[in-house]
C-alpha positions, 0 to 999 in steps of 0.5 A, a space after each residue: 762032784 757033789 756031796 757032803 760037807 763036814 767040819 771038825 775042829 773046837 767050837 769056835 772053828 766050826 761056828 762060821 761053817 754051821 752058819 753056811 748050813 754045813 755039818 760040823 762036829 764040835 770037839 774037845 781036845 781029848 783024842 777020843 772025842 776027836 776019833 769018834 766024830 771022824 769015824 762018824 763022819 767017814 761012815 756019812 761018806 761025806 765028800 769033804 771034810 775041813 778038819 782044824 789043824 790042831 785036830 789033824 792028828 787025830 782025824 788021820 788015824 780015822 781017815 788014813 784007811 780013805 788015802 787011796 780013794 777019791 772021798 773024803 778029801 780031808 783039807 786041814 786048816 790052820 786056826 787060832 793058834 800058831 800054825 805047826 805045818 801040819 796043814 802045809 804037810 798034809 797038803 802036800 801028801 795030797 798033792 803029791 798024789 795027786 800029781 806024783 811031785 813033791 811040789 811044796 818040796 823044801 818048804 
C-alpha cells in the first residue's frame, strides 16, 4: 500500500523524520495543540501516522473515529521520557483487531 506519512510528537521527536522527507507535526504539549494537528492530519488521509507516546492520549480522541478502517494505522512510539505502556497498550488493541487474540495478554 502507498500513502502518506505523519509524524506528531515535540520538536525533538519529529526532527529525524523531517530529515527523511516525512510530514511531521511539531507540538506542544497543550492538548489543543495537539488535537488540531491530528484533525489536520486525519483530513490529508495520510496512511500512517507515528504519534510520540506522550501525545497518544490526545491524538486518540482524533483518530478513534478511524478504528474500524484500514487508514490511518497510528503506531505510538516511546520517546525521551520513560515510557507509560501506553504504545505497548495501543499495540495491542491493533493487534487484537487484527488477528482477534490478546497476544501481548499478561504484559
Amino acid at each position: 500500500m502507498e500513502g502518506k506519512i505523519a509524524v506528531i510528537g515535540d520538536t525533538d521527536f519529529v526532527m529525524p523524520f523531517s530529515a527523511l522527507g516525512v510530514d511531521t507535526y511539531a507540538v506542544s504539549d497543550v492538548r489543543k495543540e495537539i488535537t488540531e494537528a491530528a484533525t489536520k492530519i486525519a483530513g490529508e488521509k495520510y496512511a500512517l501516522v507515528v504519534v510520540a507516546e506522550d501525545k497518544l492520549k490526545a491524538v486518540e480522541e482524533v483518530f478513534s473515529a478511524y478504528q474500524n478502517q484500514p487508514t490511518p494505522c497510528v503506531v505510538a512510539v516511546p520517546f525521551t521520557t520513560e515510557s507509560k505502556g501506553l504504545a505497548t497498550e495501543a499495540l495491542g488493541k491493533v493487534l487484537k483487531i487484527a488477528t482477534g487474540i490478546d497476544i501481548l495478554q499478561g504484559n
